[in-house]
MILO-612243 format. One record per residue: residue number from 1; residue in one letter; z, y, x of N, C-alpha, C, O in turn. Coordinates in Angstrom, 3 decimals. Each point is the difference from the previous one (the first is absolute). Layout:
N
(NUM, "A", (Z, Y, X), (Z, Y, X), (Z, Y, X), (Z, Y, X)) ...
# end
This chain:
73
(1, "X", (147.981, 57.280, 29.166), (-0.606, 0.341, 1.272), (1.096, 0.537, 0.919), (0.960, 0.672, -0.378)) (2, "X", (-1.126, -0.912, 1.178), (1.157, 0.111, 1.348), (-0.698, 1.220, 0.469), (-1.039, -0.114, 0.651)) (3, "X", (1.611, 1.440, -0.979), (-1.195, 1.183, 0.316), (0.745, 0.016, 1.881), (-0.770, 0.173, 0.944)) (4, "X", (1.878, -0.322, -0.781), (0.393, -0.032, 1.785), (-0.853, -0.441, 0.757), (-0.500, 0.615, 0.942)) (5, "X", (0.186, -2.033, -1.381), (-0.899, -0.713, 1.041), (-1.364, 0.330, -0.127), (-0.767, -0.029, 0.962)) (6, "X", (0.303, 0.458, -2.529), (-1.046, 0.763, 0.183), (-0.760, 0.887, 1.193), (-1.010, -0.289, 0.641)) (7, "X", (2.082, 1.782, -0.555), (0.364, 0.893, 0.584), (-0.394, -0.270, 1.496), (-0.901, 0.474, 0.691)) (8, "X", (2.009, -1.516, -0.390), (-0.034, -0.517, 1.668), (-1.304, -0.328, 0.293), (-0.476, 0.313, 1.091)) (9, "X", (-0.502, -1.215, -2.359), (-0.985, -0.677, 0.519), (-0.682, 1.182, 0.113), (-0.581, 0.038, 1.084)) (10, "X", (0.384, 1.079, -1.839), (-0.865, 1.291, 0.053), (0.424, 0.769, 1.198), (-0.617, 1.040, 0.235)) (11, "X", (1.466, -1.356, 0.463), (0.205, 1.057, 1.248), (-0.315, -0.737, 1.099), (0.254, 0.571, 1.061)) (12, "X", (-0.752, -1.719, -0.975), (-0.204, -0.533, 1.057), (-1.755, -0.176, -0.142), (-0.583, -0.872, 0.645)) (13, "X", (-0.136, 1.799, -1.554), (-1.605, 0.164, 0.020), (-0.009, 1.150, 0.920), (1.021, 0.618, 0.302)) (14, "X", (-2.297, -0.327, 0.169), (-0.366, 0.888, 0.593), (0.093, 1.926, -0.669), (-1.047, 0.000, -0.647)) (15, "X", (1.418, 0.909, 0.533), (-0.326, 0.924, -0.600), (-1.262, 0.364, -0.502), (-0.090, 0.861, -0.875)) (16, "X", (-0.922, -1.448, 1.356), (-1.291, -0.074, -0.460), (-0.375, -0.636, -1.405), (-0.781, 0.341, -0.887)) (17, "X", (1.874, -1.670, 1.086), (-0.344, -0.744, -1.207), (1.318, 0.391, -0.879), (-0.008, -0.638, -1.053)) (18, "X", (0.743, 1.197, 1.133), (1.285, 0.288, -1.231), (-0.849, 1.273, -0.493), (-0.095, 0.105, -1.223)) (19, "X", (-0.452, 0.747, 1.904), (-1.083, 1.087, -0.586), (-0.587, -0.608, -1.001), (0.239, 0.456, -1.118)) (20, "X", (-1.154, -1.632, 1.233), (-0.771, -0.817, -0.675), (0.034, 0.019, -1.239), (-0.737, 0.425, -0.890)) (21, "X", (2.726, -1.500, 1.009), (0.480, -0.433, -0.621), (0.353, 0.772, -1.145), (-0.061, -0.334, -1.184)) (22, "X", (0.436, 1.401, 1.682), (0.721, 1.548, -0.848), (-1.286, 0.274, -0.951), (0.197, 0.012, -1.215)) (23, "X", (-1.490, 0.207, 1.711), (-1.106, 0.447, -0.517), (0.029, -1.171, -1.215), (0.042, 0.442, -1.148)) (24, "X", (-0.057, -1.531, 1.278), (-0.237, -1.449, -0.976), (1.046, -0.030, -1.129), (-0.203, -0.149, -1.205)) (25, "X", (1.484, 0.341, 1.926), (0.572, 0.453, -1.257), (0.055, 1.104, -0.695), (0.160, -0.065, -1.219)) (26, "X", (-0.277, 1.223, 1.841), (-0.634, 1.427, -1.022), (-0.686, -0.248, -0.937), (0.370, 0.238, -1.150)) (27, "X", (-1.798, -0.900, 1.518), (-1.103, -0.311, -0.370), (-0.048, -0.889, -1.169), (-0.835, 0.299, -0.854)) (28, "X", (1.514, -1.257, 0.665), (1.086, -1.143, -1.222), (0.552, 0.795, -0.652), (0.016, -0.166, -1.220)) (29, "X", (0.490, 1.060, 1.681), (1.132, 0.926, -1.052), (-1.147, 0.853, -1.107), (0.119, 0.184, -1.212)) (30, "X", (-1.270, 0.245, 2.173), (-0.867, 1.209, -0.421), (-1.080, -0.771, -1.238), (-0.668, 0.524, -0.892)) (31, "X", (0.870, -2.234, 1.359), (-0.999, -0.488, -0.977), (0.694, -0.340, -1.079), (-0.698, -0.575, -0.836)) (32, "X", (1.837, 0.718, 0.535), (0.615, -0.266, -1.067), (0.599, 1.196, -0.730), (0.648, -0.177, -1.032)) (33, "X", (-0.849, 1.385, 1.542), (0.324, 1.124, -0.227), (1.237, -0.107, -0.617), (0.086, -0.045, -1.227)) (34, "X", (1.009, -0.006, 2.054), (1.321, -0.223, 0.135), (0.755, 1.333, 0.413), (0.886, -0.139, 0.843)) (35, "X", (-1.117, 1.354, -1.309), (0.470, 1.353, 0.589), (1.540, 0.239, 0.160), (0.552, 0.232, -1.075)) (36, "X", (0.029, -0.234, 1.855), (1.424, 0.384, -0.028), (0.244, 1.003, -0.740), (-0.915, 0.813, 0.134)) (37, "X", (2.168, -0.244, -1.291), (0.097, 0.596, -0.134), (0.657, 1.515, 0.556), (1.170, -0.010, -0.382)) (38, "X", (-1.357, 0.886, 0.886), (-0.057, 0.756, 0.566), (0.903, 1.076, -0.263), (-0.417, 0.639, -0.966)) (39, "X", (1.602, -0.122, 1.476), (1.294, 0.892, -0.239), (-0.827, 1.348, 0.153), (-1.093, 0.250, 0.509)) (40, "X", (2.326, 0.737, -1.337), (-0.833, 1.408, -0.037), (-0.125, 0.425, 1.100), (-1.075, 0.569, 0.191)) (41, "X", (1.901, -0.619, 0.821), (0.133, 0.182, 1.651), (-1.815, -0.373, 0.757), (-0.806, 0.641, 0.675)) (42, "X", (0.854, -1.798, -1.186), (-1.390, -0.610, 1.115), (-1.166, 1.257, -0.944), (-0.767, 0.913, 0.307)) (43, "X", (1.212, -1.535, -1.457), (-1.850, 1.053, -0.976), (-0.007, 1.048, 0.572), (-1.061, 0.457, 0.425)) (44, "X", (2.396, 0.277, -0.246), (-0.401, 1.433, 0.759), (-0.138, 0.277, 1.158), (-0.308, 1.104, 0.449)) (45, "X", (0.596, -2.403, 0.336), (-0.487, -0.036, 1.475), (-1.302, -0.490, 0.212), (-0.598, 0.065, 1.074)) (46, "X", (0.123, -0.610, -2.233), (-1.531, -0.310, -0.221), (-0.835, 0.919, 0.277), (-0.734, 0.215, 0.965)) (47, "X", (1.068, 0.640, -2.567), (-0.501, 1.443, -0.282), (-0.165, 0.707, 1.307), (-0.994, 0.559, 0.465)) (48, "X", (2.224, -0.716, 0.029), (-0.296, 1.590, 0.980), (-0.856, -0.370, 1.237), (-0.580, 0.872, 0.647)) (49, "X", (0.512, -2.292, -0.310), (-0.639, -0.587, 1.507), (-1.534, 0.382, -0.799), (-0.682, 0.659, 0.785)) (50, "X", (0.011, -0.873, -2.019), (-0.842, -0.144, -0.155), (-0.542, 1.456, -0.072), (-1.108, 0.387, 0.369)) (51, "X", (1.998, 0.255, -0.856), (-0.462, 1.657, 0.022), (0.188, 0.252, 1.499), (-1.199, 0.127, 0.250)) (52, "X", (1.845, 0.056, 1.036), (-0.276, 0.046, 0.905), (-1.555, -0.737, 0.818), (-0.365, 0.249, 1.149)) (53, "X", (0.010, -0.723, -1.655), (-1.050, -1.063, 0.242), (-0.808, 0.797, -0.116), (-0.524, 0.482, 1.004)) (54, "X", (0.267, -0.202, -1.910), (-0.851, 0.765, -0.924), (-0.186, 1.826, 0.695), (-1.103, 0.541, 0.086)) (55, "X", (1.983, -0.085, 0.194), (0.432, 1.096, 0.630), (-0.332, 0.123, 1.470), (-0.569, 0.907, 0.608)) (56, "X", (1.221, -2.394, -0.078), (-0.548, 0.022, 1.661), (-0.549, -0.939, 0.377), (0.424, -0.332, 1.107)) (57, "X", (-1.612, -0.645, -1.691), (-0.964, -0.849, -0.101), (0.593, -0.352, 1.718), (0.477, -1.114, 0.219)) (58, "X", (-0.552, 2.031, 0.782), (-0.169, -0.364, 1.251), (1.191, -0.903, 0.862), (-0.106, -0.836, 0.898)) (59, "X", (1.321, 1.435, -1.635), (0.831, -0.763, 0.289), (0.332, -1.780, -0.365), (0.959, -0.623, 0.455)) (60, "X", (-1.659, 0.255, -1.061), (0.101, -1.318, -0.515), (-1.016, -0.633, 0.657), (-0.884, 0.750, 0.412)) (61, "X", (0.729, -2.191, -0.147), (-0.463, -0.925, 0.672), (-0.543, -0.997, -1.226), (0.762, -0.567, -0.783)) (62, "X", (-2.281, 0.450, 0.758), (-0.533, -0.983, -0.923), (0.698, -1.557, 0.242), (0.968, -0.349, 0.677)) (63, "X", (-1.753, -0.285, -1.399), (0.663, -1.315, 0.038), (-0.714, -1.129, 1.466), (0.393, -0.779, 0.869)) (64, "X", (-1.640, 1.391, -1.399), (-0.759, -0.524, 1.857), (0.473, 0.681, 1.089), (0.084, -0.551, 1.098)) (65, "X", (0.226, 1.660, -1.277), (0.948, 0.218, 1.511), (1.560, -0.381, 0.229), (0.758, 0.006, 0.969)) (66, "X", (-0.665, -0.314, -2.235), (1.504, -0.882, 0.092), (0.206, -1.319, 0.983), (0.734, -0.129, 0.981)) (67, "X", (-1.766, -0.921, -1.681), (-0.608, -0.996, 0.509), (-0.446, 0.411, 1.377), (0.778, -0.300, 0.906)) (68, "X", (-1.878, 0.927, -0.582), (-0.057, 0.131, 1.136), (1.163, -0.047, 1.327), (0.108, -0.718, 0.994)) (69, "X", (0.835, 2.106, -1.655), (0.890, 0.093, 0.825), (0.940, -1.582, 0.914), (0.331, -0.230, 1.163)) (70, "X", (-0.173, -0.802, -2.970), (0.964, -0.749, 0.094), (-0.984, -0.631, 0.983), (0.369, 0.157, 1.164)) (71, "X", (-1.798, -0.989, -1.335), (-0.412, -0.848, 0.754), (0.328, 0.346, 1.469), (0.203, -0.956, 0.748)) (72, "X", (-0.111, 2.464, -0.139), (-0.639, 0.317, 1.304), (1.480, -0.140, 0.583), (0.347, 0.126, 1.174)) (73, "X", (0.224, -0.340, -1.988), (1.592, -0.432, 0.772), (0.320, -1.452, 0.812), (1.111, -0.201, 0.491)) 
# end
């Protein structure tokens, strides 16, 4: 696979649809449960975003207001 020309052809979609696109391949990755393995660095940057979460519920943005946000752009 020629991942260059790939690339080019993916930057010349709309940001709407490379969103899409991004979601479709997540989504492939998630159905095959393909987990990256994960350095001690990220687990504890895991850990701690999730305990902040947890701590300041308010500061974080659900996943529908994520979306939201992106569409209203």
């Amino acid at each position: 696979m020629d991942i260059t020309a790939k690339l080019n052809e993916i930057t010349s979609l709309s940001i709407e649809d490379r969103i899409l696109l991004v979601q479709a391949i997540w989504d492939s990755i998630a159905v095959e449960q393909a987990y990256p393995n994960l350095t001690e660095t990220q687990k504890r940057e895991l850990d701690r975003t999730i305990d902040d979460s947890e701590i300041n519920p308010d500061n974080f943005l659900t996943w529908e207001e994520v979306k939201t946000s992106i569409k209203g752009q």
